[in-house]
FILUMLUM-989465 format. One record per residue (C-alpha): z, x, y; residue in one letter. Coordinates in steps of 0.2 Angstrom, whole numbers, plus 2048, in hexadecimal, padded with zeros to 3 digits. Layout:
! FILUMLUM-989465
ZXYA;...
//
This chain:
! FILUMLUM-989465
8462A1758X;84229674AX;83B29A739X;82A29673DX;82C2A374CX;8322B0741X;8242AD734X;8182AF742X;81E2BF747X;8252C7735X;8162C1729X;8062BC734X;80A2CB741X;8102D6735X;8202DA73FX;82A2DB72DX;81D2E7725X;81E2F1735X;82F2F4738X;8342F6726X;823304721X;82530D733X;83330B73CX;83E30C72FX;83D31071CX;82D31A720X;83032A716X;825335720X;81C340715X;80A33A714X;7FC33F722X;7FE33072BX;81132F72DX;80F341731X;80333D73FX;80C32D746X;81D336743X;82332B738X;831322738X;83131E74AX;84331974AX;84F329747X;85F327752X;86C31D74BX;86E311759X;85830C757X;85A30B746X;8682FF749X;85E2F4752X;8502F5747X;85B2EF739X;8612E0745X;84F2DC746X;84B2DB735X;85A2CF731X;8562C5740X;8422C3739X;84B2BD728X;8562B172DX;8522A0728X;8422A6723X;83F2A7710X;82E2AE713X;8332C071BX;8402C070FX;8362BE702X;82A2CD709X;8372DA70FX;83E2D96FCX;82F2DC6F5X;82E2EC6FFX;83E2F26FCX;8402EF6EBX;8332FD6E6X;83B3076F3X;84B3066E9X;8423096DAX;83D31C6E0X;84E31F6E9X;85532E6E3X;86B32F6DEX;8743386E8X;8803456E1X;8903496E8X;89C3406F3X;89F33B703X;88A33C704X;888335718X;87433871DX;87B339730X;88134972CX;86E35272BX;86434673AX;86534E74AX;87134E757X;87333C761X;87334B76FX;86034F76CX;860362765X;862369756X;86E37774FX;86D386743X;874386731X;881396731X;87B3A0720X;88E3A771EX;88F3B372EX;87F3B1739X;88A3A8748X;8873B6753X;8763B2750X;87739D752X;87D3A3763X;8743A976BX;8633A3766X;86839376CX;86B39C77AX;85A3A377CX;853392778X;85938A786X;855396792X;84338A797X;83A39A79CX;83E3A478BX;83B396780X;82A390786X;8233A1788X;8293A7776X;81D397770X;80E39B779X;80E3B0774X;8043AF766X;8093BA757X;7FE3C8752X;8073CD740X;7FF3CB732X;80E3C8727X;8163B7730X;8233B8723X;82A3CA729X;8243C773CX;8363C1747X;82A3BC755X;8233AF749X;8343AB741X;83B3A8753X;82C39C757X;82F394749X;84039074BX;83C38C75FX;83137E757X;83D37874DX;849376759X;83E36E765X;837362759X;842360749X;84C34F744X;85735A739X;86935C73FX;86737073DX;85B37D73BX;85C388729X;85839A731X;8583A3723X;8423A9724X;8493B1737X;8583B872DX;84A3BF720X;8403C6730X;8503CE73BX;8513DE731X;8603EA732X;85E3FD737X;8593FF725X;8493F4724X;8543E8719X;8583D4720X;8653D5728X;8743D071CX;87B3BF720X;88A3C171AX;88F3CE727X;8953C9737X;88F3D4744X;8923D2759X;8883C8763X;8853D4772X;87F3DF765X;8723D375DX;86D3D1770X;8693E2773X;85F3E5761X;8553D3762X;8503D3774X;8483E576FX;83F3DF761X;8393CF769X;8323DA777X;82A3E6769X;8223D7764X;81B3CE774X;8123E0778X;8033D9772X;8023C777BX;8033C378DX;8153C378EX;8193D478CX;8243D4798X;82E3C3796X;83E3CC793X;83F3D67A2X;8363C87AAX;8463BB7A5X;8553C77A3X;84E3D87A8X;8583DF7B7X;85C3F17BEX;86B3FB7C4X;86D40E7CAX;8784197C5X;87D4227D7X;8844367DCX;88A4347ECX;88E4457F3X;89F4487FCX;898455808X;88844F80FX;88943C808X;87843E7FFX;8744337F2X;86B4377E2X;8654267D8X;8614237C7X;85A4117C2X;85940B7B3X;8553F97ABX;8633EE7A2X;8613DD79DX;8773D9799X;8853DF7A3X;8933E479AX;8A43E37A5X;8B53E77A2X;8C23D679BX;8D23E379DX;8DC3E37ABX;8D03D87B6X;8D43C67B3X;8C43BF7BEX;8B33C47BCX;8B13CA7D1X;8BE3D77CCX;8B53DE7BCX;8A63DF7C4X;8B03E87D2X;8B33F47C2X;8A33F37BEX;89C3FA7CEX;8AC4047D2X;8AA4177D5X;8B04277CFX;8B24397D4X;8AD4477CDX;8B445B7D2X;8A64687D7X;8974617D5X;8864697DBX;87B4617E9X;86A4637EAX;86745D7FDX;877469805X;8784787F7X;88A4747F5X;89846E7E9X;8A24627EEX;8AC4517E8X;89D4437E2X;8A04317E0X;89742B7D1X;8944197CEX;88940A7C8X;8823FC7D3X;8753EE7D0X;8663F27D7X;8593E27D2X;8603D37CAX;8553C97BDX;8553B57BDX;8603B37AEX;86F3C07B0X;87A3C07A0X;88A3C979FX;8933D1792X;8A73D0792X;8AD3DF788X;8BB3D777DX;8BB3E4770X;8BF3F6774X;8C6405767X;8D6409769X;8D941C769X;8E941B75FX;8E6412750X;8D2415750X;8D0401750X;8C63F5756X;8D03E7761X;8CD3D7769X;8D33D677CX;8D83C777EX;8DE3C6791X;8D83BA79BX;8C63BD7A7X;8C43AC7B2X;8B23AC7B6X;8A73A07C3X;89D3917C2X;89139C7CFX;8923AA7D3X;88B3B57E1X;88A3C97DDX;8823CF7ECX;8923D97F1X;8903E27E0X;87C3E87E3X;8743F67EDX;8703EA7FCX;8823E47FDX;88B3F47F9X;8803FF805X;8853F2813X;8993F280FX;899403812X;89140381FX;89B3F6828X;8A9404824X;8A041282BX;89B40783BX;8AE40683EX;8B041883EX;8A141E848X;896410850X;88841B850X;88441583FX;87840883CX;87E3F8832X;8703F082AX;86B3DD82CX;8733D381CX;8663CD80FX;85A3D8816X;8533DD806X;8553CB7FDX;8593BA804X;86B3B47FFX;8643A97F0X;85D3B77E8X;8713BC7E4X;8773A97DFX;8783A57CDX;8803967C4X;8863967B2X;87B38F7A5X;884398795X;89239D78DX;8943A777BX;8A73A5774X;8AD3B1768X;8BD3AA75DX;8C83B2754X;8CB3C5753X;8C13D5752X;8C13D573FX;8BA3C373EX;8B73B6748X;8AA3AB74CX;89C3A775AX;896397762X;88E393772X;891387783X;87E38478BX;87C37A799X;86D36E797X;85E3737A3X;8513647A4X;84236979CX;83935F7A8X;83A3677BCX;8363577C4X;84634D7BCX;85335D7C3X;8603557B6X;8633447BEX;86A33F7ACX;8793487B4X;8853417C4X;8863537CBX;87735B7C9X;87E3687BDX;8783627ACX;87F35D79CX;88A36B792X;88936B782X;894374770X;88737C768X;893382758X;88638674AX;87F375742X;88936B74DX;885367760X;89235D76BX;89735A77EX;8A0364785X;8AA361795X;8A83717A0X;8BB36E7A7X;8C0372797X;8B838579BX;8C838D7A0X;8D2387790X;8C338D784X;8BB39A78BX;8C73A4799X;8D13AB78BX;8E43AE788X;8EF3AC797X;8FD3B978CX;9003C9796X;8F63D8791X;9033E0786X;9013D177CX;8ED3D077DX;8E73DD76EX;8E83D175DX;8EA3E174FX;8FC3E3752X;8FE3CF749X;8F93D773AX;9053E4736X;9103D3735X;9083CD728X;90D3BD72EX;9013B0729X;9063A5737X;9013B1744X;8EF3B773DX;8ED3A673DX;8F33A6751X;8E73B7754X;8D93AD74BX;8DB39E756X;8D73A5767X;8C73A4770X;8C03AB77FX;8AF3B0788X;8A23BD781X;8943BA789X;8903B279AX;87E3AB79EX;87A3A87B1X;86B3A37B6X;8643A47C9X;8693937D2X;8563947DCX;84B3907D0X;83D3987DBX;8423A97D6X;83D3A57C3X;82B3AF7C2X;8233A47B5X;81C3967B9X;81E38E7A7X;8303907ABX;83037E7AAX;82237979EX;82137678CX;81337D781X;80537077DX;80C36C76CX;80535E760X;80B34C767X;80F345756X;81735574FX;82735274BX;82834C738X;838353736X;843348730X;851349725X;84B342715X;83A34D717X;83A35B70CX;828366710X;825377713X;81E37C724X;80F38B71FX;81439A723X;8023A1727X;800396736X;802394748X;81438D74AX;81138775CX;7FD380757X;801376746X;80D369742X;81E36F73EX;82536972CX;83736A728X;83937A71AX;83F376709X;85337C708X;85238D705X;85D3976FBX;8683A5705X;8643B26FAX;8623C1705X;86B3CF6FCX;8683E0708X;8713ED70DX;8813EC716X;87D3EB728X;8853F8734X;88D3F1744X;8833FA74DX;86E3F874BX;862402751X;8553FD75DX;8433F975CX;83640475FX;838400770X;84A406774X;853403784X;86440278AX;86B3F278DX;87C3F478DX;8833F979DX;8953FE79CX;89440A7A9X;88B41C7ADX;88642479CX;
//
């Protein structure tokens, strides 16, 4: 183009002013870059192009030179000096990838976790946004705190979260914050926040989204040895814990899990007598997002420590488990007894539920490294399209996009790496427990125990969508359209005392992490709402 072209389009058109106020210097902290959502360009690669286009408008055309240093000389003037080295403002945008991390206060990753986790679980997520808190105190309320950071990590340009108000909120057993500085286990903090979460959504329409999304039920059975009647006790879980020892695949512990055991002389109610009984555990209703718990830390009797197994559990990309619920078990055995005595009536497969209702695919993983005295927690999530109608066709098999989510940062990650990071040691068991490298006090080989890496936690969600209750499964909340202001040179404080999901979010000044409570037990107490979600096995 020639100059007159570009002076056309830079002074008359305004293209210079444009470009320079909104797209790309604009500082976004008065109303109307707040409403416009201001600057426009964020992403390295558009502000690339941006800048291409501004020296393209000044080349060989004095005019919009002339104009673009007039407005960034003042800008210069109100810059402020960056102290410390090696300042690189990539380092707090957003991830390229499009989501944004949690800041680690010292020792909250078992928290980071698995909230991003719950996040991406579309159903969780959208619901959590729409419940509308009734605490007074939004400070102290964790239901508001969790909004809160949802919105952030929907709409935030920052590269990570500073969770510290939710830290504030998450008491300990004592009615303290919890201390940050204490690292506690993950399937712990599962158990104590879905509680509390649920204590808190009593009041709003989605009292029930936790048994609704991860809400299943299994029953403990007493199957009697003389008369083969069978006493049933349900009870609700929402994470399976399974056995890593010994097993090496995830169909064998949960052959464990649903394994039974005999018990000498015990009364029956139907036949009046005493006699051998099979006790066992079998899944009775599964829930649309079935998470398991692999039990890598056990006490060993002998020295009355906590260690780490570390053997290696393969687990499935999907996975069906009807052969470990009642419907599937029931009919095994009676496939069994039909051999014996044809009398006995085999019923028809999937005669309770159709085979779909038993298929699940896995959307999660929580790795735990390092050792049962320290470690450290960080998450694999598969991607699922926020929109239903796209069913991720950014992806060639269907499956979606796998991302790191380690903290503040957020990488890809290659699900054919999944054996290598998260199947655990391939060492034999003798070798698995990590304690005995201590007595050592070999540097080299703490250093070894600290290293390894395996599967805590598995998220699987059910592959037919249709099964998912909600229909806001899929939808996001009406949130405002020009909401996002939070970029990273904006320094505003969101108000506390408002709606998080109705008003625009605002990213919080850095706060300081001084929460100094008491030292936080490994084990919490529950809400006012106990239940058991832990299944190990029969009480």
């Amino acid at each position: 183009a020639d100059s007159s072209y570009r002076k056309r389009a830079g002074l008359e058109a305004g293209l210079v002013d444009e470009l320079f106020q909104r797209f790309y210097f604009a500082q976004g902290n008065e109303p109307d870059a707040v409403s416009a959502n201001l600057p426009k360009c964020k992403s390295k690669k558009s502000r690339v192009e941006a800048f291409r286009l501004l020296v393209e408008l000044c080349t060989d055309c004095e005019e919009n030179r002339e104009r673009l240093l007039s407005l960034l000389l003042p800008m210069q003037e109100q810059a402020k000096v960056v102290e410390g080295f090696e300042y690189d403002p990539e380092k707090f945008v957003k991830s390229p990838l499009g989501f944004v991390g949690l800041k680690n206060q010292q020792a909250t990753c078992y928290m980071n976790s698995l909230l991003q986790q719950f996040f991406m679980i579309p159903q969780f997520r959208n619901s959590v946004l729409l419940a509308e808190d009734q605490a007074e105190d939004k400070d102290d309320s964790l239901l508001y705190q969790l909004q809160k950071m949802f919105t952030y990590l929907t709409m935030s340009d920052k590269m990570a979260y500073d969770g510290i108000p939710f830290c504030r909120a998450y008491k300990d057993e004592f009615g303290n914050p919890v201390d940050v500085r204490i690292q506690q286990d993950a399937q712990e903090f599962f158990n104590v926040f879905t509680d509390r979460i649920e204590f808190s959504l009593k009041p709003t329409p989605f009292k029930h989204l936790l048994k609704d999304v991860f809400g299943g039920r299994i029953l403990y059975e007493m199957i009697c040895g003389h008369c083969s009647a069978v006493r049933e006790r349900p009870e609700d879980f929402s994470c399976v814990s399974v056995e890593v020892k010994g097993k090496g695949t995830m169909q064998e512990s949960l052959k464990s899990f649903v394994s039974s055991e005999t018990l000498s002389g015990v009364y029956c109610d139907t036949c009046g007598q005493k006699s051998d009984t099979r006790r066992r555990t079998v899944i009775d209703e599964l829930p649309p997002t079935l998470i398991f718990h692999l039990k890598r830390f056990e006490l060993n009797f002998e020295t009355f420590q906590h260690e780490k197994v570390n053997e290696r559990l393969e687990f499935p990309h999907e996975i069906d488990v009807e052969p470990f619920t009642t419907e599937g078990i029931h009919r095994a055995e009676a496939v069994e007894a039909h051999k014996e005595d044809e009398k006995i009536e085999v019923p028809e497969q999937f005669s309770r539920h159709d085979p779909d209702y038993y298929k699940y695919e896995l959307v999660g993983i929580v790795v735990h490294q390092g050792t049962s005295q320290s470690g450290h927690y960080y998450s694999f999530i598969r991607v699922r399209d926020r929109d239903p109608d796209r069913d991720d066709k950014n992806t060639t098999d269907g499956k979606g996009t796998w991302l790191e989510f380690n903290d503040s940062q957020i990488r890809p990650f290659e699900t054919s790496r999944i054996p290598a990071e998260c199947y655990g040691d391939e060492a034999s068991s003798s070798a698995t427990t990590v304690t005995s490298t201590y007595d050592t006090w070999s540097w080299s080989d703490v250093s070894a125990a600290a290293r390894k890496k395996s599967a805590y936690m598995l998220v699987y969600e059910r592959t037919n969508r249709d099964y998912i209750p909600d229909a806001r499964a899929h939808q996001l909340p009406d949130l405002p359209e020009t909401a996002d202001s939070n970029t990273a040179t904006t320094e505003e404080t969101a108000d506390p005392n408002e709606p998080t999901v109705e008003d625009t979010p605002m990213d919080p000044e850095e706060e300081t992490a001084d929460i100094n409570s008491e030292t936080a037990d490994s084990e919490e107490t529950t809400s006012k709402n106990p239940k058991r979600n832990d299944l190990a096995g029969p009480p």
